[in-house]
C-alpha positions as CSV (number, residue, x, y, z in Angstrom):
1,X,-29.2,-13.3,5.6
2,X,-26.3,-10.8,6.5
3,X,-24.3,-10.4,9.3
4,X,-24.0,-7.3,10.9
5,X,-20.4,-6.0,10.5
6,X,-18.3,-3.9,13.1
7,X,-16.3,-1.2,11.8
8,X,-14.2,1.5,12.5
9,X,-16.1,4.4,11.0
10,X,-13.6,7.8,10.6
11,X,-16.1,10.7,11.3
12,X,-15.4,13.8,9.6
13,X,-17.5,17.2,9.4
14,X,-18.2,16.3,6.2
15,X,-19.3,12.5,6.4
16,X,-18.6,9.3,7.3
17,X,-16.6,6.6,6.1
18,X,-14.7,3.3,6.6
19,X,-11.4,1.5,5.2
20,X,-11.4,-2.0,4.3
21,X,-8.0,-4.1,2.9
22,X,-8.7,-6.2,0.0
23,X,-7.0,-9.6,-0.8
24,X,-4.6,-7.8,-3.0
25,X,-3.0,-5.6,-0.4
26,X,-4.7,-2.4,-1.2
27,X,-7.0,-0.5,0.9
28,X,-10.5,1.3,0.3
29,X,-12.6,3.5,1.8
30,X,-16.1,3.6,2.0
31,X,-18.7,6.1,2.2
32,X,-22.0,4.8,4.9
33,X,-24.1,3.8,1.8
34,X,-21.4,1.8,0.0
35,X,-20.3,4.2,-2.2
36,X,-16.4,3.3,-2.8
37,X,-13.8,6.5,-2.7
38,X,-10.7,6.3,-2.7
39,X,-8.1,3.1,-3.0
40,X,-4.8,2.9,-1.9
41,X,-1.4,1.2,-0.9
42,X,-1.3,1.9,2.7
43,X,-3.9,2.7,5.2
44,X,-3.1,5.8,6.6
45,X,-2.8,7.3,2.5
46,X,-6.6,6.4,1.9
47,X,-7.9,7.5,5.4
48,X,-5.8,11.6,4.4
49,X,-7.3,11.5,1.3
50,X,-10.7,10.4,1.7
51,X,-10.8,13.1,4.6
52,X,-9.6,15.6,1.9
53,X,-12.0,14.2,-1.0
54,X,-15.1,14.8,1.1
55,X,-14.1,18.2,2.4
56,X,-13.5,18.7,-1.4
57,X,-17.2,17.4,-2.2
58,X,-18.9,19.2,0.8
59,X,-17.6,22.1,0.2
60,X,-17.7,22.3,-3.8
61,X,-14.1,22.5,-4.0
62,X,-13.2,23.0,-7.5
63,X,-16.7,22.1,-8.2
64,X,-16.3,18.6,-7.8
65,X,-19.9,17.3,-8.6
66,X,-21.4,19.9,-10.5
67,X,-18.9,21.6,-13.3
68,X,-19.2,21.6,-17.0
69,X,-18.8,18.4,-18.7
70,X,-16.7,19.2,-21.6
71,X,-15.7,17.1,-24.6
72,X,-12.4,17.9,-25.6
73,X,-12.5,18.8,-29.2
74,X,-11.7,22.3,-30.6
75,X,-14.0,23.2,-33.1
76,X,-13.2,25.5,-36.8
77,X,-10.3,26.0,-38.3
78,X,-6.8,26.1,-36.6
C-alpha cells in the first residue's frame, strides 16, 4: 500500500530526523516515528533548531519533558 520513501535523514547524537517542505512554503522536521518538531520558513532554520530541540530533550535541558505543570492562577488575597 505505501511506497517506501528516500530521505535525507540529519543524524545527531541525540536522534534522528528529517525535513520535509509543505505546499505552503514552510518546512518541517520530523522525528523517525513521525513525531513533527519543529516548522519553519527556510530550511537551514528548522534543521539548527531541531538539532538544538533534541539536544534540549536528550539532555533535560530546562526540563523539557518532565517539569511541573502549573496553572497560572495565584491563589488568597492580594
Amino acid at each position: 500500500m505505501s511506497e517506501a520513501q528516500d530521505y535525507e535523514w540529519y543524524e545527531t547524537p541525540y536522534g534522528k530526523f528529517r525535513v520535509a517542505a509543505t505546499r505552503f512554503g514552510t518546512w518541517n522536521s520530523f522525528g523517525e516515528d513521525g513525531t513533527e518538531y519543529i516548522t519553519g520558513i527556510k530550511e537551514d532554520i528548522v534543521v539548527a533548531g531541531t538539532k538544538f530541540y533534541l539536544e534540549g530533550v536528550a539532555t533535560n535541558w530546562a526540563n523539557c519533558t518532565t517539569s511541573q505543570q502549573f496553572d497560572g492562577t495565584v491563589g488568597g488575597k492580594l
